[in-house]
TORPA-4810 file (N, C-alpha, C, O; in nm, 3 decimals):
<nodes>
NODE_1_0.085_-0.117_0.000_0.000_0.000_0.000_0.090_0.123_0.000_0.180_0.119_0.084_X
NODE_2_0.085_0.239_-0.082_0.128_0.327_-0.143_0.113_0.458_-0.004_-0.009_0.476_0.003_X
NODE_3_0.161_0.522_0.071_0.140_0.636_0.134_0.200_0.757_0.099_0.223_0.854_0.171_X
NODE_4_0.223_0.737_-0.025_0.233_0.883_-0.114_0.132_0.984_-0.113_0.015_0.963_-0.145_X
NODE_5_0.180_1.103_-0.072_0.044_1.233_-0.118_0.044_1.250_-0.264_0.143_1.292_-0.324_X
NODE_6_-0.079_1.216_-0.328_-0.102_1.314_-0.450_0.005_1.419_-0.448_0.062_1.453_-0.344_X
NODE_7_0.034_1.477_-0.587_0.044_1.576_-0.566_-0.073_1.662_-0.700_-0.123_1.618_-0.803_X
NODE_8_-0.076_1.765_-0.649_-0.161_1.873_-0.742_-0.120_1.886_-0.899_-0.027_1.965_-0.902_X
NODE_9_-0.147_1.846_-1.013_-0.077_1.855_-1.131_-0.058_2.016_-1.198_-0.155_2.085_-1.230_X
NODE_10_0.044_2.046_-1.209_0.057_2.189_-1.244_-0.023_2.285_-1.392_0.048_2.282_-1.492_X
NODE_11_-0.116_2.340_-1.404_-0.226_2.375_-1.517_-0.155_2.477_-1.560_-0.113_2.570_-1.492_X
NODE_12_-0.139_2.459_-1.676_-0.083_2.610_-1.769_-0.155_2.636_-1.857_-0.213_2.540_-1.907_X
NODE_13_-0.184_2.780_-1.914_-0.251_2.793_-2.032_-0.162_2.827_-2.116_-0.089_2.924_-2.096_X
NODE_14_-0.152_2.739_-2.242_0.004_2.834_-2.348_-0.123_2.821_-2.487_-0.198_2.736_-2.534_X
NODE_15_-0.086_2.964_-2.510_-0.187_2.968_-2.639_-0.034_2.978_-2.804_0.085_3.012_-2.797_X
NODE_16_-0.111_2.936_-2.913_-0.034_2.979_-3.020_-0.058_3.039_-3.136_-0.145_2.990_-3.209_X
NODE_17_0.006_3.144_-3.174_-0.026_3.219_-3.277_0.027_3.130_-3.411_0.128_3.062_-3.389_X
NODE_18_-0.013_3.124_-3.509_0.045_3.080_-3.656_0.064_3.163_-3.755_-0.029_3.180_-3.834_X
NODE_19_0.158_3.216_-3.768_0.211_3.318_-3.858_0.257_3.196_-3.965_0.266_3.285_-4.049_X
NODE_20_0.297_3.066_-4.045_0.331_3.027_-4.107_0.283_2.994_-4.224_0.331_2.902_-4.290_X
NODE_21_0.155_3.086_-4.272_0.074_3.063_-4.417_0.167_3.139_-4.471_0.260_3.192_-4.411_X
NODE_22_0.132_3.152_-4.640_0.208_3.201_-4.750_0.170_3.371_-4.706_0.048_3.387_-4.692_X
NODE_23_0.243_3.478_-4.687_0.190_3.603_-4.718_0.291_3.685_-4.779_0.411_3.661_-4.775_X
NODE_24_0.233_3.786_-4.838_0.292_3.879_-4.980_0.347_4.031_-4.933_0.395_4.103_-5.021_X
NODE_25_0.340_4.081_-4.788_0.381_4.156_-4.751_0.388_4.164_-4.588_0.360_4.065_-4.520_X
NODE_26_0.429_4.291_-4.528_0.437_4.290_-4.442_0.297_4.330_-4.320_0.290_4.316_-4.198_X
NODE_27_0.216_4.373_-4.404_0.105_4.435_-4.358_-0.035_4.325_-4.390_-0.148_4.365_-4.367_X
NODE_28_-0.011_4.183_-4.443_-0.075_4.096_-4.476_-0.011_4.001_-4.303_-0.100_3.964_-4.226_X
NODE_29_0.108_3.980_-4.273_0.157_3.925_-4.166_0.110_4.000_-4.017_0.057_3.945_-3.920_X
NODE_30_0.146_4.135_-4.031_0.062_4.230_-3.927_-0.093_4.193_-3.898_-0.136_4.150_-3.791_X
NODE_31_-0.159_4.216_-3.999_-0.329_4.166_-3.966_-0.338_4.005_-3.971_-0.450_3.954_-3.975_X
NODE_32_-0.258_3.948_-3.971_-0.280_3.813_-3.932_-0.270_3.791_-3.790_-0.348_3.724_-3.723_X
NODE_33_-0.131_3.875_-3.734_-0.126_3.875_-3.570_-0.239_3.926_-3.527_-0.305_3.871_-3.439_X
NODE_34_-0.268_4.013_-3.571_-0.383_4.084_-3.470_-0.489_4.035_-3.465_-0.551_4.040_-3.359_X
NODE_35_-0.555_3.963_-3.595_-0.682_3.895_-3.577_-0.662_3.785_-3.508_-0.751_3.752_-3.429_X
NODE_36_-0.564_3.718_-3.518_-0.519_3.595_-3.394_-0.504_3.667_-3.252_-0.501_3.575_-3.170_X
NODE_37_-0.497_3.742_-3.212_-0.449_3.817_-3.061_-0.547_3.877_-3.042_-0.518_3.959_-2.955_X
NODE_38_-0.679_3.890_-3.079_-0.765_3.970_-3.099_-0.869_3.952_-3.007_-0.956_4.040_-3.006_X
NODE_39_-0.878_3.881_-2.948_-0.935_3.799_-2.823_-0.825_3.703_-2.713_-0.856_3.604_-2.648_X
NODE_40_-0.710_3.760_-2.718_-0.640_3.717_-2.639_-0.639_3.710_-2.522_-0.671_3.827_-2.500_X
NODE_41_-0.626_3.659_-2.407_-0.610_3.626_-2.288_-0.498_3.658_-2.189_-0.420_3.732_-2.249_X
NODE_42_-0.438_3.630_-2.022_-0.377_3.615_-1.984_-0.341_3.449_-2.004_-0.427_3.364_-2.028_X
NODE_43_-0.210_3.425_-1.991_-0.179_3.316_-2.009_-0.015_3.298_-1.946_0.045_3.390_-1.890_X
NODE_44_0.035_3.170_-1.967_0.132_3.158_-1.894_0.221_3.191_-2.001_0.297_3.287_-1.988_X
NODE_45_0.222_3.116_-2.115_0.282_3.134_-2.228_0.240_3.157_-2.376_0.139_3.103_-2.420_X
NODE_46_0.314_3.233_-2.446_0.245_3.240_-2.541_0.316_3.215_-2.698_0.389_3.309_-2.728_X
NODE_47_0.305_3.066_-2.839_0.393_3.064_-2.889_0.374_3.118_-3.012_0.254_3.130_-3.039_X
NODE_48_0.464_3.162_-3.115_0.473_3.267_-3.194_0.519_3.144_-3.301_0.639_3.117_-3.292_X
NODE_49_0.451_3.073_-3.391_0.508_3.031_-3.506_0.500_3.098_-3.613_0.397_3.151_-3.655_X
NODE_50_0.645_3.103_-3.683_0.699_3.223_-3.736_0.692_3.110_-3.917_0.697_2.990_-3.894_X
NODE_51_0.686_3.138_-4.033_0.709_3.037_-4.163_0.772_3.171_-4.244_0.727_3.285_-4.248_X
NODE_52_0.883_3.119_-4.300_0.950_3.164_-4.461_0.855_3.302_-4.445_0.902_3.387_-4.369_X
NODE_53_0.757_3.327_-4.494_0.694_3.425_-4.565_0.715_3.559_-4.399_0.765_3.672_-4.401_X
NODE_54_0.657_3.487_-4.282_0.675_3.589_-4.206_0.788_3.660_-4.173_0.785_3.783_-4.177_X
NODE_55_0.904_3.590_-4.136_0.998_3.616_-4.115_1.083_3.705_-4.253_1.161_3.792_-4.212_X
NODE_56_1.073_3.689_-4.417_1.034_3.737_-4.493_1.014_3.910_-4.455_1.096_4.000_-4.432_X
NODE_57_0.917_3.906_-4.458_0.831_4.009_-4.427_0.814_4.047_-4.270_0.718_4.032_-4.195_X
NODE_58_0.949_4.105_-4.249_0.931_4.106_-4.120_0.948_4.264_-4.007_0.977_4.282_-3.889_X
NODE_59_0.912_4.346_-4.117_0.901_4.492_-4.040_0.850_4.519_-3.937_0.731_4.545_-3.953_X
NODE_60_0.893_4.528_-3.806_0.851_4.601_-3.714_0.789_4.425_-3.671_0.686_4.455_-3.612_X
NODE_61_0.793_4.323_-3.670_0.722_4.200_-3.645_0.744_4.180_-3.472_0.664_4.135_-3.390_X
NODE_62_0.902_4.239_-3.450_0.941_4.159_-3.320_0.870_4.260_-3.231_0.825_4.225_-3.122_X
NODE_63_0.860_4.389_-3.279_0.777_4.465_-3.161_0.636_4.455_-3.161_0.587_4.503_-3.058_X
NODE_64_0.548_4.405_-3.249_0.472_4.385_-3.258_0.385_4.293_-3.220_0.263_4.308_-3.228_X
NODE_65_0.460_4.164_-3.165_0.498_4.056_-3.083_0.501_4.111_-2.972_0.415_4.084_-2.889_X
NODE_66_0.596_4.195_-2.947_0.611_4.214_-2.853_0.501_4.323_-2.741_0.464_4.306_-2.625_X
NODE_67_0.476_4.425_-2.831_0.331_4.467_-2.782_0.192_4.409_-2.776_0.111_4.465_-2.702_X
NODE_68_0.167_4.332_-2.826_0.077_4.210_-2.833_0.095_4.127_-2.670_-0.007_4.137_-2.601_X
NODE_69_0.171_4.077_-2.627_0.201_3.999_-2.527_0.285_4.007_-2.399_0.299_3.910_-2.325_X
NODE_70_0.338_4.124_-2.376_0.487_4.173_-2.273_0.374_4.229_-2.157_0.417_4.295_-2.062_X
NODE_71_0.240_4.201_-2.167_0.169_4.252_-2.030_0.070_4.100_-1.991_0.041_4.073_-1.875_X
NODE_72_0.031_4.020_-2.099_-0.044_3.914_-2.094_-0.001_3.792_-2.075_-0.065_3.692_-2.044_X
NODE_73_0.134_3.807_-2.100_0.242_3.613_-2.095_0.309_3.634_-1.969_0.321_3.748_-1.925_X
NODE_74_0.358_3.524_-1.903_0.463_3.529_-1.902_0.596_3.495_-1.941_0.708_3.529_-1.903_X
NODE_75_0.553_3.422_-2.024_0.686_3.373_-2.116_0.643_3.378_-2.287_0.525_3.353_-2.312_X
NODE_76_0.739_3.411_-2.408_0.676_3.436_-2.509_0.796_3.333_-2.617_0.918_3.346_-2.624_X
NODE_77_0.746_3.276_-2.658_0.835_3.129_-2.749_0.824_3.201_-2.890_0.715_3.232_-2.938_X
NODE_78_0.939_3.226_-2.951_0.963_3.280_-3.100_1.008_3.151_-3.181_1.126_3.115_-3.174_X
NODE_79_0.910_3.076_-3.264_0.926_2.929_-3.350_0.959_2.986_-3.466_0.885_3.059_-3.533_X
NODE_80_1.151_2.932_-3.511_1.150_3.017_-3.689_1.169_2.920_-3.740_1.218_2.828_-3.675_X
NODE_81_1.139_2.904_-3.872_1.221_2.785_-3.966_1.369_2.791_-3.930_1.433_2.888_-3.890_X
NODE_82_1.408_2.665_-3.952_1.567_2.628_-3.901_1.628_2.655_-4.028_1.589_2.626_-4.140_X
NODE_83_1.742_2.723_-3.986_1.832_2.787_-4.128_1.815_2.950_-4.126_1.909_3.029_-4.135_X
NODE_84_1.708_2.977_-4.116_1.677_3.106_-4.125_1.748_3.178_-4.071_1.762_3.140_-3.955_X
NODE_85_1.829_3.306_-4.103_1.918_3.420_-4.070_1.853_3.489_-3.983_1.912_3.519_-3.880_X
NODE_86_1.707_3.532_-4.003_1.610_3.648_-3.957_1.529_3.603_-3.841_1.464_3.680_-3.770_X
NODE_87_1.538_3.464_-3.824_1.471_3.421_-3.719_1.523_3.439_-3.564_1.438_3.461_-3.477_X
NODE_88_1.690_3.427_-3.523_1.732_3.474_-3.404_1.740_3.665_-3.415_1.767_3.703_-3.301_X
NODE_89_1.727_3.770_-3.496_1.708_3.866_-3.492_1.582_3.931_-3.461_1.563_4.024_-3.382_X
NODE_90_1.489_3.859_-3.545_1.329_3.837_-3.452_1.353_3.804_-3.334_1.360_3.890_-3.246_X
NODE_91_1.369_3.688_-3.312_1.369_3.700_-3.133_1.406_3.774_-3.055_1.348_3.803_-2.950_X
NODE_92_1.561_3.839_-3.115_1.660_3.929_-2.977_1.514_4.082_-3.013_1.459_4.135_-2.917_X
NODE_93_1.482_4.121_-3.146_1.378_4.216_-3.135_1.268_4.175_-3.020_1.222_4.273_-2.961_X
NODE_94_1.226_4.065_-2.984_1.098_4.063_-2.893_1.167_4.034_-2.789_1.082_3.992_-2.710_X
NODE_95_1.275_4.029_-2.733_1.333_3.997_-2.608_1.357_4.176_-2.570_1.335_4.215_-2.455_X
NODE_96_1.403_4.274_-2.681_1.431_4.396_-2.643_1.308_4.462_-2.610_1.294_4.531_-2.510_X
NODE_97_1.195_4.433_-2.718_1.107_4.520_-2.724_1.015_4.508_-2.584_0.940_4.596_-2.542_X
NODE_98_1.037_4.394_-2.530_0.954_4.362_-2.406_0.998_4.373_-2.277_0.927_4.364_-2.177_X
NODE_99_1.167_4.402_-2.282_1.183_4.454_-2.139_1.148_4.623_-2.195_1.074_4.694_-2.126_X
NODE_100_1.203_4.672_-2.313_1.154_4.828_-2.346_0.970_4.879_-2.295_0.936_4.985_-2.241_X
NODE_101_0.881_4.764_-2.337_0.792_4.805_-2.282_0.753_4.800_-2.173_0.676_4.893_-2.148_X
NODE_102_0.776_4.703_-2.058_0.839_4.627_-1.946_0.863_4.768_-1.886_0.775_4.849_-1.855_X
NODE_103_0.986_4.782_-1.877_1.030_4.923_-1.828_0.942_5.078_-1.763_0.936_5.142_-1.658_X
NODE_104_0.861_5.084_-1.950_0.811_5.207_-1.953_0.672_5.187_-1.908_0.618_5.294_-1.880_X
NODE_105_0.588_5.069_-1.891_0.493_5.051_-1.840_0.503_5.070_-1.700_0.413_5.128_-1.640_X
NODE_106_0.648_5.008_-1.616_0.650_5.062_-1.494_0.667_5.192_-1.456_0.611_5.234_-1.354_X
NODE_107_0.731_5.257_-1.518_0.767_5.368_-1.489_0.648_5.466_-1.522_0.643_5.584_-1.489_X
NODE_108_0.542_5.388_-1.600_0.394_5.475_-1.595_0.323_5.426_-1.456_0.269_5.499_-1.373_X
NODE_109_0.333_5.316_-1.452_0.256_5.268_-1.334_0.316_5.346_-1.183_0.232_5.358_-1.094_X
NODE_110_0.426_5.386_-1.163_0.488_5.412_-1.053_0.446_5.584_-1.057_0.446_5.650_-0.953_X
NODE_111_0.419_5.635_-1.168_0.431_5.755_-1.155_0.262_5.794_-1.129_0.235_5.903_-1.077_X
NODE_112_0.184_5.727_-1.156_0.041_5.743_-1.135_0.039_5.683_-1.010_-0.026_5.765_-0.945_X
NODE_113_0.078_5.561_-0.907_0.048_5.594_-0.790_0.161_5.694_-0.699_0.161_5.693_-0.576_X
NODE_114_0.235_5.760_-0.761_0.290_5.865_-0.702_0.233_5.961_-0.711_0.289_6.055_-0.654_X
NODE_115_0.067_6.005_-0.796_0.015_6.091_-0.821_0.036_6.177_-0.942_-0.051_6.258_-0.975_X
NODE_116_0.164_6.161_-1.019_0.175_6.186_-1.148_0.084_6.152_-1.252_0.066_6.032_-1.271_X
NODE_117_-0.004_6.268_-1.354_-0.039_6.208_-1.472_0.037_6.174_-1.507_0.150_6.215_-1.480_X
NODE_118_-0.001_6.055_-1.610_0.081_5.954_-1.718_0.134_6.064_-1.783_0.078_6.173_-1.764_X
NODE_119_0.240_6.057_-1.863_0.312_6.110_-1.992_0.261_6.106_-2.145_0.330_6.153_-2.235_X
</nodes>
């Protein structure tokens, strides 16, 4: 006979975006994030699959990522095709862009309960 405690199994929510259809610009990849994030949630994690065409087309992608999710995750997974040049530059972009917003969100938050209007 077993006198082990249970233990509690740990519940995560990790949601994923799919950026990996064919698209023709950069502003075809943009409204794809957003209609996917568009009802987004808090969550624990959140993963970013990235295909050829996004990464491609990838203006302004890592901050965009990164404003999308740097208040709702806590952890954010950047998936690139393997080989890809643009895929660890995407990432270090959403690793910057999210302590950058990170930062300035606190420094709004600290200044409004110090009684400061926001900026």
């Amino acid at each position: 006979m077993s006198t082990a405690q249970p233990t509690v199994a740990a519940v995560r929510l990790v949601l994923t975006v799919d950026l990996t259809r064919p698209y023709s610009s950069h502003r075809d990849v943009a409204r794809d994030l957003r209609e996917q994030c568009r009802r987004s949630i808090d969550c624990d994690t959140v993963i970013v699959r990235l295909g050829a065409d996004a990464v491609r087309h990838n203006v302004d992608l890592g901050k965009s990522i990164a404003a999308e999710f740097f208040l709702t995750a806590r952890s954010i997974e950047v998936h690139t095709p393997a080989g890809n040049v643009l895929g660890p530059i995407i990432h270090a972009e959403v690793a910057r862009y999210v302590r950058l917003f990170t930062d300035d969100y606190a420094r709004q938050t600290a200044g409004q309960a110090a009684g400061h209007p926001p900026v």
